[in-house]
ZAMI-397194 format. One record per residue (C-alpha): residue number from 1; x, y, z. Coordinates in steps of 0.02 Angstrom, whole numbers, plus 32768, in hexadecimal, padded with zeros to 4 digits. Each point is the difference from the previous one (the first is absolute). Layout:
<pts>
<num: NUM, east: X, north: Y, up: Z>;
...
</pts>
This chain:
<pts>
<num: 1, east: 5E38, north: 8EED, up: 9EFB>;
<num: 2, east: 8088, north: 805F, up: 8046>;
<num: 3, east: 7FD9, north: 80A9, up: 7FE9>;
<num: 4, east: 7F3D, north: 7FD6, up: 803E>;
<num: 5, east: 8058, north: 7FCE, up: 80A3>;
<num: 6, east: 805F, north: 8085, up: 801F>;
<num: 7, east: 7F77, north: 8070, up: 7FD6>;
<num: 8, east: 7F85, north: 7F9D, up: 8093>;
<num: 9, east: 80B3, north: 7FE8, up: 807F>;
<num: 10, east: 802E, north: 80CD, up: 7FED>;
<num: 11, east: 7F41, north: 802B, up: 8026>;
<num: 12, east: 7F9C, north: 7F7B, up: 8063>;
<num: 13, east: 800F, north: 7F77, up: 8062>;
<num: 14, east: 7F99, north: 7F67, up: 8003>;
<num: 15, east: 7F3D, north: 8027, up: 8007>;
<num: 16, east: 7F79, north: 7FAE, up: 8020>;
<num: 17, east: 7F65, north: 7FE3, up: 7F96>;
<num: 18, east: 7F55, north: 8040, up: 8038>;
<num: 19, east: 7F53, north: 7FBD, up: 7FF5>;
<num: 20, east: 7F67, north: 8069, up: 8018>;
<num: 21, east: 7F66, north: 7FF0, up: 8028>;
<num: 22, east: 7F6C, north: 8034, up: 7F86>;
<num: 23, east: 7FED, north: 80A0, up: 8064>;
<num: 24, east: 8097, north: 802D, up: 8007>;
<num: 25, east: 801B, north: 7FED, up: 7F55>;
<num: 26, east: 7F6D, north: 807B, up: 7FD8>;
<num: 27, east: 8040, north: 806C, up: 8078>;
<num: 28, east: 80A4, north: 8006, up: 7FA0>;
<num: 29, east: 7FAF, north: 800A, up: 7F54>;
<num: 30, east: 7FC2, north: 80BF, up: 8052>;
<num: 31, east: 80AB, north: 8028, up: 8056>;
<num: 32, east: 8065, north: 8000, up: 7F5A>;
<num: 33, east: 7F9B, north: 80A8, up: 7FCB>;
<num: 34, east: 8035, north: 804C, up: 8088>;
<num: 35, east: 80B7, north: 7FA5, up: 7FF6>;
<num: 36, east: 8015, north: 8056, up: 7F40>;
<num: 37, east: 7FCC, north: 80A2, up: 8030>;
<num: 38, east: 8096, north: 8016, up: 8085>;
<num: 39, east: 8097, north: 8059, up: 7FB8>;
<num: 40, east: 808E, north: 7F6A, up: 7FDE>;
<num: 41, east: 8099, north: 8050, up: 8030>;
<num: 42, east: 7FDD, north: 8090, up: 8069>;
<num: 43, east: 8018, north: 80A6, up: 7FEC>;
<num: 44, east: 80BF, north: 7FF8, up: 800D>;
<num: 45, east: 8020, north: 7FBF, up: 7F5C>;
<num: 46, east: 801D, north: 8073, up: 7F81>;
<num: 47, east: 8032, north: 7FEA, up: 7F3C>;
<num: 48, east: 80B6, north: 7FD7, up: 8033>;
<num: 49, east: 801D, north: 7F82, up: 8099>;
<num: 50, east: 80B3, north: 7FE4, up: 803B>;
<num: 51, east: 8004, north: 7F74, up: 8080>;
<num: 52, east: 807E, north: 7F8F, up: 8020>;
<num: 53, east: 7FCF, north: 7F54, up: 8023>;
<num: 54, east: 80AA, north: 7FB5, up: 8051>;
<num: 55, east: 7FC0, north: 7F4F, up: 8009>;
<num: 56, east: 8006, north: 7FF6, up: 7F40>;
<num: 57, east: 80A9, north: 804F, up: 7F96>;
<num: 58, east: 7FE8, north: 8060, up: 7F80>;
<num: 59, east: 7FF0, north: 7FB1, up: 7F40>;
<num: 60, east: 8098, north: 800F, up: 7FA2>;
<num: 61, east: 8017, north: 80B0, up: 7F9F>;
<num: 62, east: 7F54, north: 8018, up: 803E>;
<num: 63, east: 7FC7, north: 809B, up: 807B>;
<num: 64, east: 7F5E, north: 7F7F, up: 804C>;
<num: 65, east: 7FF1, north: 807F, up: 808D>;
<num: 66, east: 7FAB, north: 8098, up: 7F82>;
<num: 67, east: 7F36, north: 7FE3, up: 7FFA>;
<num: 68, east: 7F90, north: 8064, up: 7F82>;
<num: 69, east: 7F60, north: 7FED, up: 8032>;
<num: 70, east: 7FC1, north: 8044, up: 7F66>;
<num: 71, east: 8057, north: 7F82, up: 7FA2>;
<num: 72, east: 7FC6, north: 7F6E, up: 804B>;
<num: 73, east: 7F51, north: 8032, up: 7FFB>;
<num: 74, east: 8010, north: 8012, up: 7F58>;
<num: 75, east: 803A, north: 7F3F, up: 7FFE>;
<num: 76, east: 7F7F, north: 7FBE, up: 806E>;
<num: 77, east: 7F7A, north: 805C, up: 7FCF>;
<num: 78, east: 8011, north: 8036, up: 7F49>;
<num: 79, east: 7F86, north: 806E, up: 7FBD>;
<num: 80, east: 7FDA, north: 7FAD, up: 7F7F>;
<num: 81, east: 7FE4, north: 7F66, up: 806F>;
<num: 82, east: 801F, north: 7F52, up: 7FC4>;
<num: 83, east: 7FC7, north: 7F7F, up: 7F82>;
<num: 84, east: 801B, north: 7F5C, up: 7FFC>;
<num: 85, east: 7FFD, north: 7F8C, up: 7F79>;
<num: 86, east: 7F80, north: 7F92, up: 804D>;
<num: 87, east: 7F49, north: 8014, up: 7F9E>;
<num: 88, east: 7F62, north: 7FF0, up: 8051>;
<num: 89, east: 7FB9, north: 7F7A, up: 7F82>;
<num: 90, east: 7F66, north: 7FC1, up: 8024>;
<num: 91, east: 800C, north: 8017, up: 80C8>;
<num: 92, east: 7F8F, north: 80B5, up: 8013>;
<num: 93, east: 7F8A, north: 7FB4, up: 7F8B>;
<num: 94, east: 7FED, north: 7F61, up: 8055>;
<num: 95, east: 7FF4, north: 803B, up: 80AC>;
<num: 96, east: 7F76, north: 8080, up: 7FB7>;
<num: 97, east: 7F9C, north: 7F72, up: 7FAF>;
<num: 98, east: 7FF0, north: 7F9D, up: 809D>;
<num: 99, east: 7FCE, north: 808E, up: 8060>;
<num: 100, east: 8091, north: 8005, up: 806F>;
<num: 101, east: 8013, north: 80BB, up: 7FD3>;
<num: 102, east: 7F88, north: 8085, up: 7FE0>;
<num: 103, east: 8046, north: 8097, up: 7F96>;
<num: 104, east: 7F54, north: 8073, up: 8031>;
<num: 105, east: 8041, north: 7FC8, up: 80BF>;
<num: 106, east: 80A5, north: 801C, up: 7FE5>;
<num: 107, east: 7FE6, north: 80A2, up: 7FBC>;
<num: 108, east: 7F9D, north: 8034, up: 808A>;
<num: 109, east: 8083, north: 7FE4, up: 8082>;
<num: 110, east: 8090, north: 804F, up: 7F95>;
<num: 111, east: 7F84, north: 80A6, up: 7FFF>;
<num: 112, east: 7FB6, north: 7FEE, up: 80C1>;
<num: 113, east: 80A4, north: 7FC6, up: 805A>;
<num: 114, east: 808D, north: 8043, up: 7F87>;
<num: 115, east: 7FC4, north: 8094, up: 7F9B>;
<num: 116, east: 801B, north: 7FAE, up: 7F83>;
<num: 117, east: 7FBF, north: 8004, up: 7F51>;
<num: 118, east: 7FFF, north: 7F53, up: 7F82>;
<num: 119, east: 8076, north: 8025, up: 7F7B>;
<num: 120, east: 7FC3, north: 7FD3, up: 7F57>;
<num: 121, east: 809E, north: 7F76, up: 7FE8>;
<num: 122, east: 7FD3, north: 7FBE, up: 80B1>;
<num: 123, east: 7F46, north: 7FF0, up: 7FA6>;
<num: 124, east: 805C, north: 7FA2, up: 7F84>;
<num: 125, east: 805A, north: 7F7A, up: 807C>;
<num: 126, east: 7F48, north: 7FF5, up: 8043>;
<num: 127, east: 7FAE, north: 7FD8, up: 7F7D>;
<num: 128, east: 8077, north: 7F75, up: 7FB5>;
<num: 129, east: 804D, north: 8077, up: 7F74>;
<num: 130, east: 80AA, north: 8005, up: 8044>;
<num: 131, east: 8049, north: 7F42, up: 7FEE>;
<num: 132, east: 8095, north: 8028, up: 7F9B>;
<num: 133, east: 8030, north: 8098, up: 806F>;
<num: 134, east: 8096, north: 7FFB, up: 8084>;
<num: 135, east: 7FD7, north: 8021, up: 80B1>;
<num: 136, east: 8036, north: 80AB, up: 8041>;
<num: 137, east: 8007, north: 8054, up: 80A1>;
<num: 138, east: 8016, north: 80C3, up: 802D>;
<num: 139, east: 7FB1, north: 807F, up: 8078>;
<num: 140, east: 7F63, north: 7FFF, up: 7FB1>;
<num: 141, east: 7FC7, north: 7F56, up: 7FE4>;
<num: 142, east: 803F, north: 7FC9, up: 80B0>;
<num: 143, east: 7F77, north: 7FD9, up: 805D>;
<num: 144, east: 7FA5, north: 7FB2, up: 7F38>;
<num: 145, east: 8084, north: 7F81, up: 800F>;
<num: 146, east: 7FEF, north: 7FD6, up: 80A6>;
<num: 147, east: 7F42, north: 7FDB, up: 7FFC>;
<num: 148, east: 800A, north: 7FA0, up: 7F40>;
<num: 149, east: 8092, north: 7F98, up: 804F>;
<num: 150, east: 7FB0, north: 7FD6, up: 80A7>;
<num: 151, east: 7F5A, north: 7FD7, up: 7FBD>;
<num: 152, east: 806C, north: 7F81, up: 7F75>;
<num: 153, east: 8066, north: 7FC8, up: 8094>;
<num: 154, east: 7F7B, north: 7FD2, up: 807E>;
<num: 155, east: 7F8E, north: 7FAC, up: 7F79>;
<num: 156, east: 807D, north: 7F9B, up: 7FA4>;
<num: 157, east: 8009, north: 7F46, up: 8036>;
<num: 158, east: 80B8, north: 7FE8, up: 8022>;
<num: 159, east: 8055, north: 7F88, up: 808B>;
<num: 160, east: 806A, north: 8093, up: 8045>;
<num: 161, east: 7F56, north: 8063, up: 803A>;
<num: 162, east: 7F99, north: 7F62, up: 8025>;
<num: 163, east: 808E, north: 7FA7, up: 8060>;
<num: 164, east: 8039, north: 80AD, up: 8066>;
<num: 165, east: 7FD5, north: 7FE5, up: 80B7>;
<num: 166, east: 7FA6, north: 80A2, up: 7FEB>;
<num: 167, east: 7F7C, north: 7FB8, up: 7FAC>;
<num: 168, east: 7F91, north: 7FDE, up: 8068>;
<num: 169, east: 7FE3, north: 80A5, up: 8041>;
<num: 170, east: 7FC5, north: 803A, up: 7F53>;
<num: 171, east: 7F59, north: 7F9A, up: 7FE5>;
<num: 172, east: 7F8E, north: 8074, up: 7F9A>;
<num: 173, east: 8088, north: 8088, up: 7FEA>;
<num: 174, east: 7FB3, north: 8088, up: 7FB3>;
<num: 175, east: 806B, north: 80A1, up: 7FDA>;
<num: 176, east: 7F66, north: 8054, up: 7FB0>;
<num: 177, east: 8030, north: 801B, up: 7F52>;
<num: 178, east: 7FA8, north: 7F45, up: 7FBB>;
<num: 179, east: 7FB9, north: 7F7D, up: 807B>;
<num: 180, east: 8055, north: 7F90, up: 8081>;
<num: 181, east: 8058, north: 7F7C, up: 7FEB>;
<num: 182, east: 80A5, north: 7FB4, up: 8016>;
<num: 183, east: 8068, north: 7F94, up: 7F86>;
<num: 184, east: 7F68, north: 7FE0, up: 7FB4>;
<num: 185, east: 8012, north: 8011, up: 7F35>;
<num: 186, east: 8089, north: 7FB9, up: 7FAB>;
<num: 187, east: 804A, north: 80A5, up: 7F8A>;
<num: 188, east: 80AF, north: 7FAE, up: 7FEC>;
<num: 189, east: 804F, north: 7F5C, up: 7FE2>;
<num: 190, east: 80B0, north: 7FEA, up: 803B>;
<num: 191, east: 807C, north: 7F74, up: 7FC8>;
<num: 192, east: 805B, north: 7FBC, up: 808D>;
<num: 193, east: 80A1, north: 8064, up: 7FCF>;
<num: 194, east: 7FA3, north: 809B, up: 8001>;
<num: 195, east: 7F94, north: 7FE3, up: 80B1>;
<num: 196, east: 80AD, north: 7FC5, up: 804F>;
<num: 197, east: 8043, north: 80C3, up: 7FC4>;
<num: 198, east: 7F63, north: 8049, up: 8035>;
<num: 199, east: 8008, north: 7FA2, up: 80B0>;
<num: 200, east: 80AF, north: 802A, up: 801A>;
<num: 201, east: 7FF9, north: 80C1, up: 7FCF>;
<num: 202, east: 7F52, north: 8000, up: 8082>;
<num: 203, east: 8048, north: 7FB7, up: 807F>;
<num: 204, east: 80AF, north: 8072, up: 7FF1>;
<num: 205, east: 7FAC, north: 80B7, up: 7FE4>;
<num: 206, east: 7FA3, north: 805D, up: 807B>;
<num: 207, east: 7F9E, north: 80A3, up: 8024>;
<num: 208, east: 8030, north: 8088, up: 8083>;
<num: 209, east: 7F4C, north: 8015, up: 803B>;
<num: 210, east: 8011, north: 7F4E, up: 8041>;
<num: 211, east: 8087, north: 7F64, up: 8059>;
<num: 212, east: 7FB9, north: 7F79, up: 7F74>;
<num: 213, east: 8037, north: 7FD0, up: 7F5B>;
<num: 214, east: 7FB3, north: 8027, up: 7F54>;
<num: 215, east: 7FD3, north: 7F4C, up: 8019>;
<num: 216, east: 7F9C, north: 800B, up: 8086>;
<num: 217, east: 7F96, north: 8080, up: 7FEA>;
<num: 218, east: 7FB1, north: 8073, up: 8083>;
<num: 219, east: 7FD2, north: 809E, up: 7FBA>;
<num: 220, east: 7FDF, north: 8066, up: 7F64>;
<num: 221, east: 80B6, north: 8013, up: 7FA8>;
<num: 222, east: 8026, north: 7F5E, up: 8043>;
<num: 223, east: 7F7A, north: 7FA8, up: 7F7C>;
<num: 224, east: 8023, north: 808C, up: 7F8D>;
<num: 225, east: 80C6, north: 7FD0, up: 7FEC>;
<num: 226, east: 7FBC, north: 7F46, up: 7FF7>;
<num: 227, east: 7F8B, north: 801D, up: 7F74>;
<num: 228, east: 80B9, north: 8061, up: 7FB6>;
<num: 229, east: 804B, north: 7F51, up: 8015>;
<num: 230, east: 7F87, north: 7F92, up: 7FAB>;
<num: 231, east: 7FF5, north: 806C, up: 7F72>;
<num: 232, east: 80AC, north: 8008, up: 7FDF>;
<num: 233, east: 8033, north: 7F41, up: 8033>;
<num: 234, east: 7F74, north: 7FBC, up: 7F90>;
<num: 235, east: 8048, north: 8070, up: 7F87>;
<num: 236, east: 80B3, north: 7FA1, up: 8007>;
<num: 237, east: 806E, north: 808D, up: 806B>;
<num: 238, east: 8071, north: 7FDF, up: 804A>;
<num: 239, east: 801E, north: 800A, up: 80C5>;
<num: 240, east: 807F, north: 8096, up: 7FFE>;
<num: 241, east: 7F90, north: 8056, up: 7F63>;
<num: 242, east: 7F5B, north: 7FE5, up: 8077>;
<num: 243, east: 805D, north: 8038, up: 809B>;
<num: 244, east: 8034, north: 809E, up: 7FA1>;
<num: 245, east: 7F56, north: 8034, up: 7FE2>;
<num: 246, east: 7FC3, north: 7FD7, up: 80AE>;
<num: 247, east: 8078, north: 8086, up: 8042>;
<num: 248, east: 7FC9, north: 8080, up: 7F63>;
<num: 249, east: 7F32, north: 7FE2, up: 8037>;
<num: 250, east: 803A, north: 800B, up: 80C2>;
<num: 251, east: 8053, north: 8098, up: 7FF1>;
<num: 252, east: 7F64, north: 8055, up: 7FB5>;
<num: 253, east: 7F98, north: 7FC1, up: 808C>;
<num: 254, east: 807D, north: 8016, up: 8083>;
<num: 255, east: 807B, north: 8099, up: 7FD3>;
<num: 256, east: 8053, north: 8027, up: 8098>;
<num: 257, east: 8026, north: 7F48, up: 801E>;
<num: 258, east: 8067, north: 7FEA, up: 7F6B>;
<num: 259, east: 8043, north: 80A4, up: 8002>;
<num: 260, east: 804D, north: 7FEA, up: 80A8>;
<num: 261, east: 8042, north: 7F6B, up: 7FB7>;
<num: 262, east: 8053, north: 8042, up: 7F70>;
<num: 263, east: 805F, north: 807C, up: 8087>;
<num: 264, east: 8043, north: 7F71, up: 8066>;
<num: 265, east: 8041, north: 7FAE, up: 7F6F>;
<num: 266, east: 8057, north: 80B1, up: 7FCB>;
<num: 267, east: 8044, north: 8010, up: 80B7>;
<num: 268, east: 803D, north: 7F62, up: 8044>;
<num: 269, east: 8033, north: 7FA3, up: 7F64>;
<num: 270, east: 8002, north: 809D, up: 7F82>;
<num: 271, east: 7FA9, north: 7F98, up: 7F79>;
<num: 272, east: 7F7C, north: 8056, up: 7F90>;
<num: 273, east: 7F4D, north: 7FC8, up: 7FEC>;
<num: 274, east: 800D, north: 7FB9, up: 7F76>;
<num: 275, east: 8092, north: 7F8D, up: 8040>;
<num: 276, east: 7FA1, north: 7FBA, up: 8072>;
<num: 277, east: 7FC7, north: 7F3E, up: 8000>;
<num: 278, east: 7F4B, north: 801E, up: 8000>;
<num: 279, east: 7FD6, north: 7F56, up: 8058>;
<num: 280, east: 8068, north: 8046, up: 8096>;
<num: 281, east: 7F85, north: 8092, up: 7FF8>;
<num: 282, east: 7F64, north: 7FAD, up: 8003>;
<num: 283, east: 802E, north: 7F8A, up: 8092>;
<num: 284, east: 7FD7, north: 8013, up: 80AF>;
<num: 285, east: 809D, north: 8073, up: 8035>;
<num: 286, east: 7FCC, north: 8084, up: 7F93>;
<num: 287, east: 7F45, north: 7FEF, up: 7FCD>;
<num: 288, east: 7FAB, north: 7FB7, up: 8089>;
<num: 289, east: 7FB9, north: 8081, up: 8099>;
<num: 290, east: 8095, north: 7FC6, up: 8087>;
<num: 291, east: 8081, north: 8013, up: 7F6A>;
<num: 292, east: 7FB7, north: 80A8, up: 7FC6>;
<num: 293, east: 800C, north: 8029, up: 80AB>;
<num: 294, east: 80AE, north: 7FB3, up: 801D>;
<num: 295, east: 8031, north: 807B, up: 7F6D>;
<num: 296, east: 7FBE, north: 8093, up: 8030>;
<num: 297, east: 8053, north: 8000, up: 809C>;
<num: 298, east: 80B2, north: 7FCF, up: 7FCA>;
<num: 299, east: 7FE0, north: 80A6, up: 7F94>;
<num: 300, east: 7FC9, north: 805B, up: 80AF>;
<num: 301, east: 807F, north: 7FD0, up: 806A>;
<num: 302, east: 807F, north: 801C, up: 7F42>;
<num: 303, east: 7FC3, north: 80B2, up: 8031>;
<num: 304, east: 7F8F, north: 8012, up: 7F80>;
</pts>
């Protein structure tokens, strides 16, 4: 608990939460494109940084002012990309089966929107063949895992989605890969240990496209990550093992974010990435819009 407060008192000071509206929301949903397309640092960074950060002394026998950018690229975004040891089970197949989503559809928009071509083991997830297999993220599959897990997330009947004070603004949500609906087909059956986990990783992670929690969600990664909790709480993981591999499927949807992060970490407490308490990352001082944002500029005015 210590270090996650000095990590939020060095940084930020008390925010406030945000609610907003459905249009706004959509609105949002568009602007994080746009958001991912920007460069994260600025053209001032090069493969060595050397910036002191006087608010924060150095770690013992440790030079935390040196940044390779290379090298913590190659942390954040390996690759190789990650797997987790999470299976999909019965989920795809399910969610298939009741219609919920559409592999012809799905295919379509991967090709129209994304260039995109289906892979044959993506065919494989599709068509119920891949149970036993760990889920995986990397550059190519992206934007697969994002639709597979939002359609899951958005369909499955789970208090966290049907209780969110967002849902009401999502009657006959359709993201056009199945049909609408919302909460509507029950894929997974939590005990109440595992739906207390899943609750408190939701409502602790967020998204830099948006100001709400994983909990509440408001917008296409936000369902995706929560279909990423379910999975893995009704699976028995544990909070820190499911936060891990919220910031893993993040940082392959949002790159700059958590590169930016893994910088600020280097600089002002010269800890490496993979020191880092990945619950701290996936709170609202580093993975929500304001604390993206917050970041960012301490890295600006750092003179980065």
């Amino acid at each position: 608990m210590a270090e996650k407060s000095k990590s939020n008192r060095q940084l930020f000071g008390k925010t406030q939460a945000r609610q907003y509206a459905l249009y706004g929301l959509l609105v949002l949903s568009i602007i994080i494109f746009a958001y991912q397309a920007m460069p994260f640092l600025g053209a001032s960074i090069g493969k060595q940084l050397s910036i002191g950060n006087p608010a924060v002394p150095p770690a013992a026998g440790r030079d935390n002012n040196a940044v390779n950018l290379d090298e913590i690229t190659s942390k954040v975004l390996p690759k190789e990309g990650f797997t987790i040891d999470a299976t999909w089970g019965s989920s795809v197949k399910d969610l298939v089966d009741a219609g919920a989503l559409d592999p012809v559809k799905l295919e379509g928009i991967l090709k129209n929107q994304y260039a995109q071509e289906m892979k044959p083991e993506w065919r494989k997830i599709l068509a119920g063949e891949a149970a036993n297999e760990k889920l995986a993220i990397n550059n190519e599959n992206a934007v697969f895992m994002m639709y597979v897990l939002w359609a899951f997330s958005k369909h499955n009947e789970n208090a966290i989605l049907t209780d969110s004070p967002l849902a009401k603004y999502f009657n006959n949500y359709d993201i056009g890969v199945g049909r609408a609906g919302y909460g509507d087909v029950k894929l997974l059956s939590l005990s109440p240990e595992q739906q207390a986990i899943a609750e408190k990783v939701a409502l602790n992670s967020y998204r830099p496209c948006c100001g709400n929690s994983t909990g509440w969600p408001d917008c296409s990664h936000g369902f995706s990550a929560l279909g990423l909790v379910e999975i893995m709480a009704s699976q028995g993981y544990s909070e820190k093992e499911i936060f891990d591999a919220f910031v893993k499927f993040n940082s392959f949807w949002f790159p700059s974010t958590y590169i930016q992060n893994a910088v600020y970490f280097k600089m002002a407490e010269g800890k490496n990435w993979d020191e880092i308490d990945k619950e701290i990352v996936a709170g609202k001082n580093f993975s929500s819009q304001q604390g993206s944002y917050a970041v960012k500029k301490y890295l600006q005015d750092s003179g980065a």
